[in-house]
C-alpha positions in Angstrom: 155.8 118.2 151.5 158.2 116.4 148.6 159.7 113.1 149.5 162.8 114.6 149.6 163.7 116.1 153.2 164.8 119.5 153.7 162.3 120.7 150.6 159.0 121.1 149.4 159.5 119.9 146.4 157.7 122.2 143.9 158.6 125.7 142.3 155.6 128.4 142.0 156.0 128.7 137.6 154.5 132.1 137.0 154.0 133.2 133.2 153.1 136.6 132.9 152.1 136.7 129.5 149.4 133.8 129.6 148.6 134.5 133.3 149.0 130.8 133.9 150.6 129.6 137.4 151.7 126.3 138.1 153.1 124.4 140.8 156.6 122.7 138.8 158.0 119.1 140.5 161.3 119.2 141.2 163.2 116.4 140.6 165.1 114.8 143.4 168.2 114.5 141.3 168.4 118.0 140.7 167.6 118.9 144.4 170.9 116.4 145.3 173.1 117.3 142.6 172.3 121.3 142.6 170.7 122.0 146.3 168.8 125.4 146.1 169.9 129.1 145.3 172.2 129.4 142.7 172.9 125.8 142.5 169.3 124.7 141.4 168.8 128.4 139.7 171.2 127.1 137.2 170.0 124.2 136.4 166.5 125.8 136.0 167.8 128.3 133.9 169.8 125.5 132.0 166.6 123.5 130.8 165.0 126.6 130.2 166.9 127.8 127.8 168.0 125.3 125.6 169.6 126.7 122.9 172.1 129.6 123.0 171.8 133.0 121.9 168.1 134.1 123.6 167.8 137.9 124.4 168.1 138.7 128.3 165.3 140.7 127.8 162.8 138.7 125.8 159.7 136.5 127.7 161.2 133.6 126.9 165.0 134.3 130.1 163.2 133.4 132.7 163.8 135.3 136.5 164.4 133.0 138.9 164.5 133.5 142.4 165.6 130.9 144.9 166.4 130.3 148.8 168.0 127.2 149.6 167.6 124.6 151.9 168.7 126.7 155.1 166.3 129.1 153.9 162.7 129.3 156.7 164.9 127.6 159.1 166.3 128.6 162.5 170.2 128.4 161.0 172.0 131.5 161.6 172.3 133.7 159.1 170.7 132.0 156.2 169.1 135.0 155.3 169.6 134.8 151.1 168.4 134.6 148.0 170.3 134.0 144.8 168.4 135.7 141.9 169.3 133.2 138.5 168.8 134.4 135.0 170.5 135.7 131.9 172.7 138.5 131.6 171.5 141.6 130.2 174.7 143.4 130.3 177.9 140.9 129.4 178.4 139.7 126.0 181.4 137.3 124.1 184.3 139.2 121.7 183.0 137.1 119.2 180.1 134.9 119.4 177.6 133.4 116.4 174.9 134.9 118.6 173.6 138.3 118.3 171.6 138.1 122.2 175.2 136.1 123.9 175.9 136.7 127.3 176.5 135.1 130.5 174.6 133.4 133.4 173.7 135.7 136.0 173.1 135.4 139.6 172.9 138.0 142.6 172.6 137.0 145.9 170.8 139.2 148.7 169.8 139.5 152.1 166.8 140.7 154.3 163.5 138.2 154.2 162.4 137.2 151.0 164.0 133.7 150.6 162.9 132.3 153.8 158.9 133.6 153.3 159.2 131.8 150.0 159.9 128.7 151.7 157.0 129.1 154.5 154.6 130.2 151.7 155.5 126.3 150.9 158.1 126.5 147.8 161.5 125.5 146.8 161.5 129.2 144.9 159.7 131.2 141.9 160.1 131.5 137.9 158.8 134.3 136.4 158.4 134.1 132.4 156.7 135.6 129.7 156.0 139.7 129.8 152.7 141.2 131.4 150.8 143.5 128.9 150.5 146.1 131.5 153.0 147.0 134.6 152.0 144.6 137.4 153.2 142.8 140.3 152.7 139.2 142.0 151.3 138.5 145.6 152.0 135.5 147.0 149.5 134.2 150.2 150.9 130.9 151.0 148.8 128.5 148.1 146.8 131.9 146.9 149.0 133.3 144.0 147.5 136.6 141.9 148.7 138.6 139.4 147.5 142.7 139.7 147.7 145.9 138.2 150.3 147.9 138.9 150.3 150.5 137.3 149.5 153.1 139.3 153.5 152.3 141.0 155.0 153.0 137.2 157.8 155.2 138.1 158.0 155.3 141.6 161.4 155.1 143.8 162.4 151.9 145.7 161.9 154.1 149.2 158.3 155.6 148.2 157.5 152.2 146.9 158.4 150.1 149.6 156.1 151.9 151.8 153.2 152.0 149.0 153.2 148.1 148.4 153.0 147.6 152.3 150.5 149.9 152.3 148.5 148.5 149.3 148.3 145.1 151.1 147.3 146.3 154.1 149.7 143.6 155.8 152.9 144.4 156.8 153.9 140.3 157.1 154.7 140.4 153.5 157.9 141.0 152.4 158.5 142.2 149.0 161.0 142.8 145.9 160.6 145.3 143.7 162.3 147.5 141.1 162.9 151.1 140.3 162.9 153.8 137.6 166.1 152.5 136.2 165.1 148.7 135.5 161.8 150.1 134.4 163.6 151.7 131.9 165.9 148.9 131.0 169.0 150.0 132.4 171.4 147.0 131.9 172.7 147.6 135.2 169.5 147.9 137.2 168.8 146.4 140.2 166.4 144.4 142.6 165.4 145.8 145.7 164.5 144.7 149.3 163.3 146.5 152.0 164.7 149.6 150.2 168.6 148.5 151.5 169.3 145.1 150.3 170.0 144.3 146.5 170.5 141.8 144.2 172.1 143.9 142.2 174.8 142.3 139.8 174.6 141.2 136.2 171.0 142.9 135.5 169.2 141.3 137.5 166.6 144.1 137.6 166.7 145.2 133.8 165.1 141.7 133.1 162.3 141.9 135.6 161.7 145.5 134.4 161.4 143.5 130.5 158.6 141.7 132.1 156.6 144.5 133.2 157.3 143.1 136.9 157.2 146.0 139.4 157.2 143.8 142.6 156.5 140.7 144.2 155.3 140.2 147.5 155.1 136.8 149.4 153.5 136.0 153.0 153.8 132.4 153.8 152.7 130.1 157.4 154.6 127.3 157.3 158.1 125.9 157.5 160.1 122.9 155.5 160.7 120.5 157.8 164.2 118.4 158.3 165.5 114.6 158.0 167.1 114.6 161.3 165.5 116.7 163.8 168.0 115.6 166.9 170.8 115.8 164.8 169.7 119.3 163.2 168.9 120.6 167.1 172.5 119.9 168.0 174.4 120.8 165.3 172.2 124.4 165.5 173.3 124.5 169.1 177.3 124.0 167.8 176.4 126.7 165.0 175.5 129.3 167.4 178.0 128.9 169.8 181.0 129.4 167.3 179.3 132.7 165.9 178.4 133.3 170.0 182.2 133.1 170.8 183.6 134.9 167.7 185.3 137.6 167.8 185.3 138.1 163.7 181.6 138.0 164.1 181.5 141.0 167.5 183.7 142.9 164.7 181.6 142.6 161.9 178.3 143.2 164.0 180.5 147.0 165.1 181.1 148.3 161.3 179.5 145.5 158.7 181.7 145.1 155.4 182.7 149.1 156.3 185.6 147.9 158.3 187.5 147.6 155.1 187.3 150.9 153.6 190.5 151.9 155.8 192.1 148.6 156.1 191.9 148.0 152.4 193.3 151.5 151.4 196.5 151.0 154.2 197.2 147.4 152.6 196.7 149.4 148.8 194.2 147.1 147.5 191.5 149.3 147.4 190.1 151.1 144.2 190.7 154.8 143.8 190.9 157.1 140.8 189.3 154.8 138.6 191.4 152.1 139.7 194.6 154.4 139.1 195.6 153.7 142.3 195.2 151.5 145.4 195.2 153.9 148.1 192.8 156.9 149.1 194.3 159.5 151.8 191.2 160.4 153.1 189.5 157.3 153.1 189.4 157.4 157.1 186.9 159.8 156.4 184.3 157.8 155.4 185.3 154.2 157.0 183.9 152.8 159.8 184.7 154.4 162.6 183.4 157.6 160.9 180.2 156.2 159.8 179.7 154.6 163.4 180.6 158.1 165.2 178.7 160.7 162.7 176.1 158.6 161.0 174.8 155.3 162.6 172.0 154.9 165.1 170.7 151.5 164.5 172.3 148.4 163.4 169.6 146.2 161.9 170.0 142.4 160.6 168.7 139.9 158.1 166.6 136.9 158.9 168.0 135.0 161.7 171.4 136.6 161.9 173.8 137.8 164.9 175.8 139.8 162.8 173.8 142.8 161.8 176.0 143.9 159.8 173.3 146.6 157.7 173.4 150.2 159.6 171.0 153.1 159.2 171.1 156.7 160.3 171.0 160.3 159.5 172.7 162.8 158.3 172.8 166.8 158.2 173.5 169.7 156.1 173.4 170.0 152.5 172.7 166.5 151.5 171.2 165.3 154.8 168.6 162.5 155.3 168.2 159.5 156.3 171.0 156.7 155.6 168.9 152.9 154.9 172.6 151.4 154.4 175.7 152.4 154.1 178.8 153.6 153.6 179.4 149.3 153.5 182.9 148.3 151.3 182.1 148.4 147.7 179.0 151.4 147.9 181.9 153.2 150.4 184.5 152.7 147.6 182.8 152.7 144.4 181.2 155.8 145.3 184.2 157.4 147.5 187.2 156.2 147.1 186.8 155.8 143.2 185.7 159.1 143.0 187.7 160.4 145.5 184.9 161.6 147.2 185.5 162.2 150.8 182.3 163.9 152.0 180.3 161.6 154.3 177.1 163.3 154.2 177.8 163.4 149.6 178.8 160.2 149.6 175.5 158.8 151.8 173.2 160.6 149.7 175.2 159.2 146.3 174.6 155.3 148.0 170.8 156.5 148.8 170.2 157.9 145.4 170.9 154.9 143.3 169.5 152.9 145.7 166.3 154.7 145.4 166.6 154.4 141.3 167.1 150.9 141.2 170.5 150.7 140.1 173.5 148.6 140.7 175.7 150.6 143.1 179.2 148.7 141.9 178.6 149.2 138.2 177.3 153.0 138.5 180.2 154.0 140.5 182.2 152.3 138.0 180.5 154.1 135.3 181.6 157.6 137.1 184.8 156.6 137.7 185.2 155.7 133.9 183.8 159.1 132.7 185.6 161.4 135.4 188.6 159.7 134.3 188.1 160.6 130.3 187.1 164.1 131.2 189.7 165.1 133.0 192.4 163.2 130.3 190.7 165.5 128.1 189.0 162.5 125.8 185.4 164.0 126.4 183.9 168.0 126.9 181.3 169.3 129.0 179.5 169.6 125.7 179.4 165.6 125.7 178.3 165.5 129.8 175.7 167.7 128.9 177.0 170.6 131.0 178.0 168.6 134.1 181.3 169.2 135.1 182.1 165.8 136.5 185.3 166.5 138.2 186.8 164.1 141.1 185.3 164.3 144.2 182.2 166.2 143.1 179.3 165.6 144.6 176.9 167.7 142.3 178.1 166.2 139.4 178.0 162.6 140.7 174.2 162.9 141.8 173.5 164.8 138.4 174.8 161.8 136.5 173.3 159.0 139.0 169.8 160.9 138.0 171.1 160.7 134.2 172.0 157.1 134.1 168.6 156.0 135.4 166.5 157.9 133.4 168.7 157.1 130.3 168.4 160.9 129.4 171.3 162.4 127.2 174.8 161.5 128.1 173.2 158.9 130.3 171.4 156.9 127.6 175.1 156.1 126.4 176.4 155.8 130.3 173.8 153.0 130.9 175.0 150.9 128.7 178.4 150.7 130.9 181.8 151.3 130.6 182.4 149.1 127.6 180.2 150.4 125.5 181.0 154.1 126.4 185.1 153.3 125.7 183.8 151.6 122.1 181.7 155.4 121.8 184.6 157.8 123.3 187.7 155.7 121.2 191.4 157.7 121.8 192.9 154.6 124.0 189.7 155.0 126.6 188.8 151.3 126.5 192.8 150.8 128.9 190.9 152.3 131.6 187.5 150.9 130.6 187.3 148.7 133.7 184.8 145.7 133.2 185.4 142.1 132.2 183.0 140.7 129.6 181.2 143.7 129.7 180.5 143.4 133.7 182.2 146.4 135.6 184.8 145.4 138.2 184.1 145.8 142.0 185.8 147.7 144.8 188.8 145.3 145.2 192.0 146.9 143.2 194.7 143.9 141.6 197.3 145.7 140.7 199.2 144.1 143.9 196.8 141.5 143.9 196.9 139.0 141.8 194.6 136.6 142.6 191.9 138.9 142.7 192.2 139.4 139.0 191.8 135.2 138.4 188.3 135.7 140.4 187.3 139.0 138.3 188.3 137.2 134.8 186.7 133.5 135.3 183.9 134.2 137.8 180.7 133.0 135.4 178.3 136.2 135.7 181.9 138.8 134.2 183.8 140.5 136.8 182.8 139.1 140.0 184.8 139.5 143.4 182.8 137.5 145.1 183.4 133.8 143.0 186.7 133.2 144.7 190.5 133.6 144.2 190.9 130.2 143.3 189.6 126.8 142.2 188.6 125.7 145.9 187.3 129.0 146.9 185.2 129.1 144.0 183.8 125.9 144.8 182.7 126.7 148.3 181.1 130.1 147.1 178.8 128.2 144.8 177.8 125.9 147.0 177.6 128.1 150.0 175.0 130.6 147.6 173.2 127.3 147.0 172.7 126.8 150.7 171.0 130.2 151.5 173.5 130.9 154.2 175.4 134.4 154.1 179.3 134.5 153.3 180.2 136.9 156.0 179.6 134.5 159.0 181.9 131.5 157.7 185.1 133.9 157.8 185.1 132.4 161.1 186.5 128.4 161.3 184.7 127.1 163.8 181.4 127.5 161.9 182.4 124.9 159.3 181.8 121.7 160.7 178.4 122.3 161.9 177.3 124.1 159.0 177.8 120.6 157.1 176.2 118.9 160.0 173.3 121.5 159.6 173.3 120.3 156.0 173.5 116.5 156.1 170.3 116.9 159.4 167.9 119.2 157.3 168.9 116.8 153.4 169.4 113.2 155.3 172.5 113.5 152.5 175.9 113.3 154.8 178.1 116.5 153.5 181.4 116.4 154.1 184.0 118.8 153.3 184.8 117.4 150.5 181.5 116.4 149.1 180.2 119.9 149.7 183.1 121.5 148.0 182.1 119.0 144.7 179.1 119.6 144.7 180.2 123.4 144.5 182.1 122.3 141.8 179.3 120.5 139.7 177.4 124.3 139.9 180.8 126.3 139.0 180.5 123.7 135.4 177.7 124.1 134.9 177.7 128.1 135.1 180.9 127.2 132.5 178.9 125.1 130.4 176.3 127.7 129.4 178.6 130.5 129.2 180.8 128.3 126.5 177.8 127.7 124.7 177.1 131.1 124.2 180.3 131.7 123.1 182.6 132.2 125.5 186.4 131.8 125.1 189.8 132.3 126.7 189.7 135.4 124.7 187.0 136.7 127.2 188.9 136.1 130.2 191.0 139.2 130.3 191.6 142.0 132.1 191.7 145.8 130.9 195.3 146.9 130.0 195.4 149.7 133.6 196.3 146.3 135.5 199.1 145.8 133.8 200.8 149.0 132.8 199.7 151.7 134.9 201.9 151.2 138.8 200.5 152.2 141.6 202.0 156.1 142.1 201.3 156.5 145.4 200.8 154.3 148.8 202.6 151.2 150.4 202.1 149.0 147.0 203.8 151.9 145.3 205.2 150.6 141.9 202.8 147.3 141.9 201.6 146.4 138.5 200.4 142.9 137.4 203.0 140.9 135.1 201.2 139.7 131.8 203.0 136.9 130.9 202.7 135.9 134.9 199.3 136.3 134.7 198.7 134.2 131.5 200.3 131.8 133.2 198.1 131.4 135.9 195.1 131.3 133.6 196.8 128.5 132.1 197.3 126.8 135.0 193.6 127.1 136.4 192.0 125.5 133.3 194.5 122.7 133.5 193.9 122.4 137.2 190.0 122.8 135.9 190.3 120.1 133.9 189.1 122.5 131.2 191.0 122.9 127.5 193.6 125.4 127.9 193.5 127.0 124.6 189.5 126.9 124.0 188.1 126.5 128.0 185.5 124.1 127.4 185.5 121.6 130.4 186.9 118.3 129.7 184.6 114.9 129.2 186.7 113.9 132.2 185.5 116.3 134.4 182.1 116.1 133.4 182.2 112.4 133.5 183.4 112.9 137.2 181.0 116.0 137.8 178.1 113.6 136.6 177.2 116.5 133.9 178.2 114.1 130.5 174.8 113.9 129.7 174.1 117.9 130.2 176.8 119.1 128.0 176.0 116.9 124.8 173.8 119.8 124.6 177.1 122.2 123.8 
């Protein structure tokens, strides 16, 4: 144990390509100033890389993944794990570097966070590139590096069960990729325990660069705290406002599923390729259909109440068994986008790319994009390779998922996202070509929803729904991923005073609203810092043309359409109220000053 409460002190440095592991010293400053998860990711990746312009998928980006301070204890629902490293799918307009692109982080649920912290760390690098596919087992202070190639090629499902297997100890839980990341899809993701995914920005494409297929980790201790009385009561106060809340009885019925019809009745939801914001049938595969045809089991993350995640089965045609789903965005990226209103279709769709290791937002996205050109007329069959990827088929959605992952034909060119594929099709396609710094867009629409298009254009990793619709909402976000406590449980007020009290008891550092919303704000620079050095200007923070000329047609926001010059506005605005230039976005020496990070940017 460090002499820092709340942590061990030390990160398990693996280098794959020298075989070397190390125990790294973390400093206390950086444990004080950026706290765990994506906090303490970023400044790991930040003296990592210390110049601009490294390729995503050379040994030298480093994969980093990292629980937080919550993390192995008893706090309810501090179940995550904020995977840090460099983009392999955004990229600058312009830049002086050929390999520019964005930090990236992707947070997810299940296990894996807290075993790190029992095997006895504050989280794992992974550099360098094995020679051979292999993965990493983790036994507490035993760390080996082994074969794995006998797993090359295998699906998340299969695998998950192999690894186990392999082990011969069903205490270790594991991450792992698919097909996809092994073949470098840009968008491919992480998995855990075949449901859960960090699956944003990439994530998996750079582990599959490193020849990583998995890593599993079985730990027998537990970090300990500053101020066990005060941590004991302010638990107590934690579980009592989740105990009492009736957000929280909601959430546990129908997860983030709740919002598939709620979103489409307000018209904020993503249809047609983000054509429109409302889907007619979307009652068809919301909630209350998933929990009266589909689920049997509702199944939570490490030390949660919610149990949000569902599984269950399905019959007919494309029947199996259902590890997750329909939640929001796999509901709406892969229904509602596609306007795709067959439960069963749309389960096996979420299961497929799950399977392949993909991220579900970005394929869905993908679909959407090419669905769109086809029927405009932009692109043949001939160029689908004979798949007749109309709206709302099924066929020709799991045909293309199978494509994408494999990078075969049409798909090699689909993999690289919708940017690249408007940049290849031309004739106007790159207007409904929906991605921001070359990071698809999520399941929230913005043509009557403004704010939501500030959080997609200035959100570090590219489009992001998650980073917040404004300055203090991004703030919290950062910080809360850098605690290892889920987002869905603070929706409800009453958890927010204990959760600091939880805080200040396990760090001995008192965290008070406002000191926890800085400190959010010291990561958000940061994130801002390395993305400027790479390149990136107020040029990148823009949205694709749809948002602002093509009006909702249908549904109660019939007619919205974002106002440009409004919207320009706002930006300006933000990076004022940032303390960043307007004109250029680099963060002013005032607010670094302020931030305590003047020393860090003289590296810019």
């Amino acid at each position: 144990m460090s002499g820092t409460p709340g942590y061990y002190g030390q990160i398990l440095d693996i280098n794959l390509s020298t075989g070397k592991i190390t125990k790294m010293a973390v400093p206390a400053e950086d444990l004080e100033k950026f706290v765990g998860g994506q906090g303490l990711g970023m400044k790991i990746l930040w003296d990592r890389l210390k110049k601009p312009g490294v390729d995503a998928l050379s040994p030298e980006n480093p994969l980093i993944f990292m629980p937080g301070p919550f993390s192995g204890l008893p706090v309810p629902s501090s179940s995550r794990t904020c995977v840090v490293t460099k983009s392999s799918i955004t990229s600058p307009i312009e830049s002086d570097y050929h390999h520019a692109s964005t930090v990236s982080y992707s947070n997810m649920g299940g296990f894996f966070g807290p075993e790190i912290r029992f095997a006895g760390y504050d989280g794992i690098v992974i550099t360098g590139k094995a020679k051979e596919l292999s993965y990493v087992v983790i036994d507490d202070a035993k760390v080996e590096i082994r074969d794995g190639k006998k797993f090359k090629g295998m699906r998340t499902d299969a695998f998950d069960k192999a690894i186990l297997a392999e082990l011969g100890d069903r205490r270790f839980k594991t991450v792992y990729i698919g097909p996809a990341a092994e073949n470098l899809v840009p968008y491919a993701s992480i998995l855990h325990t075949a449901g859960r995914a960090a699956g944003r920005g990439g994530t998996g494409c750079v582990m599959g660069s490193k020849n990583l297929k998995a890593i599993a980790v079985k730990g027998s201790g537990q970090p300990g705290v500053a101020d066990h009385q005060g941590f004991l009561a302010a638990l107590e106060k934690a579980r009592g406002a989740l105990y009492k809340s009736a957000f929280a009885k909601s959430w546990a019925e129908q997860g983030t599923a709740r919002a598939i019809v709620g979103n489409s009745n307000a018209g904020t939801e993503t249809v047609r390729n983000y054509r429109e914001g409302t889907f007619a049938e979307a009652d068809k595969i919301g909630g209350d259909a998933a929990r009266r045809d589909v689920w049997v089991k509702d199944i939570a993350c490490y030390c949660c109440p919610l149990g949000c995640k569902k599984s269950g089965l399905t019959k007919g045609k494309y029947g199996g068994i259902v590890h997750d789903g329909p939640e929001y965005e796999t509901g709406v990226m892969l229904g509602s986008n596609l306007l795709i209103s067959d439960m069963p279709g749309l389960l096996k769709a979420i299961t497929t790319i799950d399977d392949l290791g993909l991220d579900q937002i970005s394929t869905g996205n993908v679909i959407g994009f090419l669905m769109e050109a086809y029927d405009r007329g932009l692109i043949n069959r001939g160029f689908l390779d004979g798949i007749d990827l109309t709206w709302g088929n099924v066929d020709a959605t799991l045909a293309m998922i199978e494509k994408i992952a494999a990078k075969e034909g049409v798909g090699a060119l689909a993999a690289e996202g919708v940017r690249a594929l408007s940049w290849h099709i031309g004739k106007g396609s790159e207007k409904f070509a929906i991605q921001v710094k070359g990071l698809e867009l999520a399941a929230h629409n913005i043509q009557a929803n403004q704010p939501r298009g500030l959080s997609y254009v200035t959100a570090s990793r590219g489009a992001c729904h998650m980073s917040g619709d404004n300055i203090a909402m991004q703030n919290r976000r950062a910080m809360m991923d850098s605690t290892g406590m889920c987002f869905f449980p603070t929706f409800e007020p009453a958890l927010e005073e204990p959760m600091l009290a939880l805080l200040s008891a396990i760090t001995g550092r008192k965290y008070d609203k406002a000191e926890f919303e800085k400190t959010g704000e010291r990561i958000f620079n940061l994130e801002k810092l390395f993305n400027y050095r790479e390149g990136f200007r107020r040029a990148d923070d823009q949205l694709p043309d749809r948002f602002f000329e093509d009006a909702f047609s249908i549904g109660p926001k019939k007619g919205a359409v974002l106002d440009r010059n409004k919207f320009d506005s706002m930006l300006t605005q933000y990076y004022t109220d940032r303390g960043w230039d307007p004109e250029t976005t680099q963060p002013g020496s005032a607010k670094l000053k302020e931030l305590g990070l003047e020393a860090i940017s003289r590296a810019i």
